[in-house]
C-alpha positions in Angstrom: 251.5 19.2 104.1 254.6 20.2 106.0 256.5 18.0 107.6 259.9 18.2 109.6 261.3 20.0 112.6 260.6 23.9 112.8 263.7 25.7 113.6 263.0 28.4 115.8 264.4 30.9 118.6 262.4 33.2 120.8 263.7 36.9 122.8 261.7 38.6 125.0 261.3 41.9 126.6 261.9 43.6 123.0 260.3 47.0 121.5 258.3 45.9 119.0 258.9 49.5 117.2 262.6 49.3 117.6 262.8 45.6 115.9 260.4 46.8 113.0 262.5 49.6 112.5 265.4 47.7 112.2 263.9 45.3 110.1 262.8 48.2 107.7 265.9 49.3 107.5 267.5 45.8 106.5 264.3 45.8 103.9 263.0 43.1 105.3 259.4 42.3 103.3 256.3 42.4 105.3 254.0 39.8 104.5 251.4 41.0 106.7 249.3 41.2 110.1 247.7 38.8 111.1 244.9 37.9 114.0 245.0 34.2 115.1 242.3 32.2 116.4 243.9 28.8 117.9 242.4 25.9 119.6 244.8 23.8 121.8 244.3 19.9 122.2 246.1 17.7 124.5 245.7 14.8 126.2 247.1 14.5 129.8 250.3 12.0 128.7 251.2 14.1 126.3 252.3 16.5 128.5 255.7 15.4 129.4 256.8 15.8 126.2 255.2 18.8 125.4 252.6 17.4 122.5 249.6 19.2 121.2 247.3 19.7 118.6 247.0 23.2 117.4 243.9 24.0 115.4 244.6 27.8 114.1 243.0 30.2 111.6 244.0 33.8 110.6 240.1 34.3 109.1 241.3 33.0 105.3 243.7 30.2 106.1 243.1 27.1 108.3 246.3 24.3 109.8 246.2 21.8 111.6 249.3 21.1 113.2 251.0 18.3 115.4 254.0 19.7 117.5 256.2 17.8 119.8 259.2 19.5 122.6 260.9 16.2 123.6 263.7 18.5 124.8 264.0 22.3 124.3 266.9 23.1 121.7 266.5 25.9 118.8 266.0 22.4 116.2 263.4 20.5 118.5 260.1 20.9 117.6 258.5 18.1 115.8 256.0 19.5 113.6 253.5 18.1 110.9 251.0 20.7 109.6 248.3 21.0 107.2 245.9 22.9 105.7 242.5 22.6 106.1 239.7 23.9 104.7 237.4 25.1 108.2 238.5 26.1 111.6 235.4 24.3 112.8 235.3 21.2 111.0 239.2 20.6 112.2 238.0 21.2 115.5 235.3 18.9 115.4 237.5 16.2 114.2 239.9 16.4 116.7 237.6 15.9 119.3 235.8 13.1 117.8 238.9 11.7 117.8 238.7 11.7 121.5 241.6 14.8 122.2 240.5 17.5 124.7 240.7 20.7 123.9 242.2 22.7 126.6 242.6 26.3 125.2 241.4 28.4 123.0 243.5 31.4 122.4 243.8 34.8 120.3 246.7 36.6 118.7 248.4 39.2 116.5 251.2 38.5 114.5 253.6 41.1 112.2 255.6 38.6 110.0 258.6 40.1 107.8 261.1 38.1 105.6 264.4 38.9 104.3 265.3 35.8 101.7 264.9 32.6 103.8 264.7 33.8 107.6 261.0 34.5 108.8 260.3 37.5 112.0 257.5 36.8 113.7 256.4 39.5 116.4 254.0 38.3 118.5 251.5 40.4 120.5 249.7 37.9 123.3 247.4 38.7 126.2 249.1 39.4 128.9 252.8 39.5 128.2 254.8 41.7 126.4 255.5 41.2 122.8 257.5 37.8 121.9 260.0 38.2 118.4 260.3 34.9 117.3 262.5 34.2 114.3 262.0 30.9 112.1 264.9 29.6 109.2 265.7 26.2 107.3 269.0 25.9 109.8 270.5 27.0 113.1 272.7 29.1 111.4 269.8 31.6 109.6 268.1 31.7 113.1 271.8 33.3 113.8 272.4 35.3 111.0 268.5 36.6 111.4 269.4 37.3 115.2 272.5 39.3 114.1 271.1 41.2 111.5 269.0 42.7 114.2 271.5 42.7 117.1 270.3 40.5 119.4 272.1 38.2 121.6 272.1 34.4 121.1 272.4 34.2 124.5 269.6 35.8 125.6 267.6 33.3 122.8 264.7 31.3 124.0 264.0 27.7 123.3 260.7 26.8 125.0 257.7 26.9 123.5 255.0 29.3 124.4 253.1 27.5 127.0 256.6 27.7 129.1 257.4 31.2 128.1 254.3 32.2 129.5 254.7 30.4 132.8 258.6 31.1 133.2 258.7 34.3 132.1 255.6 36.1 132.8 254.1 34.1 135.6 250.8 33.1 133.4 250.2 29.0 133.5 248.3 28.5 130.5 247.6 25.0 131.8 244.9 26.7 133.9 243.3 28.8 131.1 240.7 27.9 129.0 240.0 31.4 127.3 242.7 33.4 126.4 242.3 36.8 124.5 
């Protein structure tokens, strides 16, 4: 089980080809590509500070994960996850548990490493592709940011949910289905 807050900044509006180049160049390690299924749970309380239930599967692993915005800073994000051993059964505990699920959602993931700071380039329905990058601190989100020249001040906070909505005009609040 993991357990902690996830560290985490966002950028937008990036060429995925460009950052993958860059990151090739820095011999960054590619861990792989992966295709996400993900079931979103929430109850309607939860919402104001941002909790949900994630239930996610890439086809050979399975988490279930807890996350929690109470406000949106890169060191925020409660999160417990585990792993679990069926996409299905997780699901159908969390609704026997009496928590609505309120999306389920597909995507694709490239994930490189270079020592402890994790890029994640996200390709969602919809929008454009989303570089997240994930580290132990605030200052490897940096350092990962500046090994690729990006802009701290052009880093995103939110999580994806308000991405969506802010950025790209899509309320996922409103979608049930989305692949």
């Amino acid at each position: 089980m993991n357990s902690g807050i996830e560290v985490e900044a966002r950028w937008i509006k990036q060429d995925p080809k460009i950052i993958e180049e860059k990151l090739r160049i820095l011999r960054a390690k590619k861990v792989g590509d992966f295709f996400f299924k993900e079931w979103i749970f929430e109850l309607e309380e939860w919402r104001k500070d941002h909790r949900r239930i994630r239930v996610r599967t890439d086809g050979k692993s399975t988490w279930l994960t807890y996350k929690a915005n109470k406000t949106w800073e890169v060191d925020s994000t409660e999160e417990v996850e585990l792993t679990v051993s069926s996409a299905e059964e997780a699901v159908k505990f969390v609704k026997a548990a009496g928590i609505p699920c309120t999306r389920y959602q597909e995507k694709k993931r490239i994930r490189y490493v270079i020592d402890d700071i994790i890029f994640e380039i996200d390709f969602w329905p919809q929008i454009p592709m989303v570089l997240e990058i994930e580290a132990p601190s605030v200052e490897k989100v940096k350092e990962g940011a500046q090994r690729l020249g990006l802009k701290w001040e052009e880093a995103i906070f939110e999580d994806q949910k308000v991405v969506h909505r802010k950025y790209f005009n899509v309320d996922l609040d409103k979608v049930t289905d989305y692949r």
